[in-house]
C-alpha positions in Angstrom: 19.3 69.5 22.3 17.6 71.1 25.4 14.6 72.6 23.2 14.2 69.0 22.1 13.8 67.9 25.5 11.8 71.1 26.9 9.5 71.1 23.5 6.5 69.9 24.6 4.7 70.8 21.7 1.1 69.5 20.3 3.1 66.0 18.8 1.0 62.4 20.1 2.4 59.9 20.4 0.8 56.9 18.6 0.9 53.6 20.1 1.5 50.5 18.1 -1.5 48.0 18.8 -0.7 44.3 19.2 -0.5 42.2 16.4 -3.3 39.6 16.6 -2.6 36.0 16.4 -3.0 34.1 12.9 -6.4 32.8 14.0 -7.4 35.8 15.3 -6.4 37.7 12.2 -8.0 35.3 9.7 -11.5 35.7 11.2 -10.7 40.1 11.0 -10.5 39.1 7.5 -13.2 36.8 7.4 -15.5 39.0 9.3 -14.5 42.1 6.9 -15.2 39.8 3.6 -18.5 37.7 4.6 -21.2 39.0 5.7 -22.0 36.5 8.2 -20.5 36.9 11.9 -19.0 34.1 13.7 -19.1 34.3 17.7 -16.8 31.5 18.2 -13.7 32.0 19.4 -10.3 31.7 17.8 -9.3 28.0 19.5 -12.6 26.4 18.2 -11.8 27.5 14.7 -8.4 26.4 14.7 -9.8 23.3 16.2 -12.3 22.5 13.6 -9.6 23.2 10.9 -7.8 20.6 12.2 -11.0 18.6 12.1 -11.3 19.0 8.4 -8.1 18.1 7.9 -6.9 21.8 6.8 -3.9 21.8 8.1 -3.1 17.9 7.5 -0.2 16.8 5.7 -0.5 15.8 1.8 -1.1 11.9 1.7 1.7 10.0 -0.3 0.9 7.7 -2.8 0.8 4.2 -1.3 4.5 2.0 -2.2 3.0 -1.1 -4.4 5.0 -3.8 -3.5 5.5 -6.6 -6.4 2.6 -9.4 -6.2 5.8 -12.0 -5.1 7.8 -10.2 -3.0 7.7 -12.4 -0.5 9.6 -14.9 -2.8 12.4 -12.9 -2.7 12.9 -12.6 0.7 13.0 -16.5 0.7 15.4 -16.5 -1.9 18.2 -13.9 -0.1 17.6 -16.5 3.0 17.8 -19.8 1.1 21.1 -18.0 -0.9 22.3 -16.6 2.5 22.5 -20.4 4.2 24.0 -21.6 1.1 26.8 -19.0 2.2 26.9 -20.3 5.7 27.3 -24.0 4.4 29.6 -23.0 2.3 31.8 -21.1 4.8 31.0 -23.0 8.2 30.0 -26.1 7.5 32.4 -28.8 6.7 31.8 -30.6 3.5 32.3 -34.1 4.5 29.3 -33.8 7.8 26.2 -33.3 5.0 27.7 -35.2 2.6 26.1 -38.5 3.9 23.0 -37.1 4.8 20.0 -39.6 4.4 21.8 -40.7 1.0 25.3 -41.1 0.7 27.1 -38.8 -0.9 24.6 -36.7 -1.9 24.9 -33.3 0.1 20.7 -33.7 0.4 21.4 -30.7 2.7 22.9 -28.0 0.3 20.9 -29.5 -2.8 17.7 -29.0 -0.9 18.1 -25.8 0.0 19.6 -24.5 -3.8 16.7 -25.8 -5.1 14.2 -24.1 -3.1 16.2 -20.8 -3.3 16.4 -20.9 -6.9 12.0 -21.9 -6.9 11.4 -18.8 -5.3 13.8 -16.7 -7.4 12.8 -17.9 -10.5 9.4 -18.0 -10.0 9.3 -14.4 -8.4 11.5 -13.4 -12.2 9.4 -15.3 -14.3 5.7 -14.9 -12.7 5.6 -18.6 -13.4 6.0 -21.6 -10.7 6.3 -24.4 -13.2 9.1 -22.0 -15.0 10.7 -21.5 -11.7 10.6 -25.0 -10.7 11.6 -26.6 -14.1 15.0 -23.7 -14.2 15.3 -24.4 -10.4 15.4 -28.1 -11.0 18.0 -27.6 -14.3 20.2 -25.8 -12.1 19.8 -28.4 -9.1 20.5 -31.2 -11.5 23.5 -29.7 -13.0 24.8 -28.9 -9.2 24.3 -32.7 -8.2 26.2 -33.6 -11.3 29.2 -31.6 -10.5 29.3 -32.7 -7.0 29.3 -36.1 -8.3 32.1 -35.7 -10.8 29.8 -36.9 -13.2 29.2 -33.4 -15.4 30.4 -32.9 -18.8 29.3 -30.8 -21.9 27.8 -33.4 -23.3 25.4 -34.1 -20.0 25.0 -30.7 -20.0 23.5 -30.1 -23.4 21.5 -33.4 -23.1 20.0 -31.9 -20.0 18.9 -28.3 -21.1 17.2 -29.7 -24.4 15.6 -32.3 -22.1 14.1 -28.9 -20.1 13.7 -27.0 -22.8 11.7 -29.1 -25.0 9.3 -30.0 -22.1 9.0 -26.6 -21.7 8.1 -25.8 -25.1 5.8 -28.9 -25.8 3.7 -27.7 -22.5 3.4 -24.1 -23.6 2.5 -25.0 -27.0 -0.2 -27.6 -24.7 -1.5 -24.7 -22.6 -1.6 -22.3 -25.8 -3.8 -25.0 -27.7 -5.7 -24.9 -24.7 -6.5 -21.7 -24.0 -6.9 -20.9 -27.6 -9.5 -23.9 -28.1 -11.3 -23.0 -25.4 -11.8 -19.7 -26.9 -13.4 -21.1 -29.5 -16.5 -22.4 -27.7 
């Protein structure tokens, strides 16, 4: 162990040099590959990569949102009063509202929360507003104790065959016109 110590023999000791920053090594290597030399220093090249957008993030793809979104919306808040009515509002205070006993109130809003749902499902207003105005007649008919099968089958093929007599219209219409 002393001879180690004592040994002072023609052994160097070599140094470690300080690694270089990132930048700083990237333009070594740039410098060594290219035969141009850059004089800038390492902060302006880090500062014009962020410039052209080197180190930026990848852009996501944009969300599409449906063309009718919006409709929905107005239907969860037309459906959410209904719950309210139903819960916190007593029957009998819009029951006599403007007509009597018509619950113009709750019929009203039904009917404008089933538009907006139906025509957001169906990419159709008048589709929406003819099954919006089934299912608002049917509700009225129940709240007057006046619904039966019978009313209700009369009603639907009522809908239903003004439905399909104006497609077949607009069909014979656009098809016509095609003609010309």
């Amino acid at each position: 162990m002393q001879n180690l110590l004592t040994n002072t023999s023609s052994k160097t000791i070599v140094v470690p040099k300080t690694v270089p920053p990132k930048e700083a090594a990237a333009d070594i290597l740039e410098s060594k590959y290219t035969s141009i030399k850059k004089t800038t220093s390492p902060t302006h090249v880090f500062t014009s990569r962020l410039k052209s957008n080197q180190f930026a993030l990848p852009k996501l793809p944009k969300i599409q949102m449906p063309a009718h979104a919006h409709l929905l919306v107005i239907a969860a808040i037309g459906y959410l009063l209904i719950v309210y009515i139903f819960l916190r509002v007593h029957p009998q205070s819009i029951a006599h509202f403007l007509l009597p006993n018509s619950y113009l109130p709750l019929l009203l809003i039904f009917l404008f929360a089933n538009f907006c749902l139906f025509t957001f499902i169906f990419h159709n207003t008048r589709r929406g507003l003819l099954l919006a105005l089934l299912l608002t007649t049917y509700l009225f008919l129940q709240l007057q104790q006046f619904l039966t099968i019978k009313t209700a089958l009369i009603s639907a093929a009522a809908f239903l065959i003004y439905e399909l007599v104006i497609s077949i219209l607009n069909n014979h219409r656009v098809s016509s016109s095609h003609r010309s």
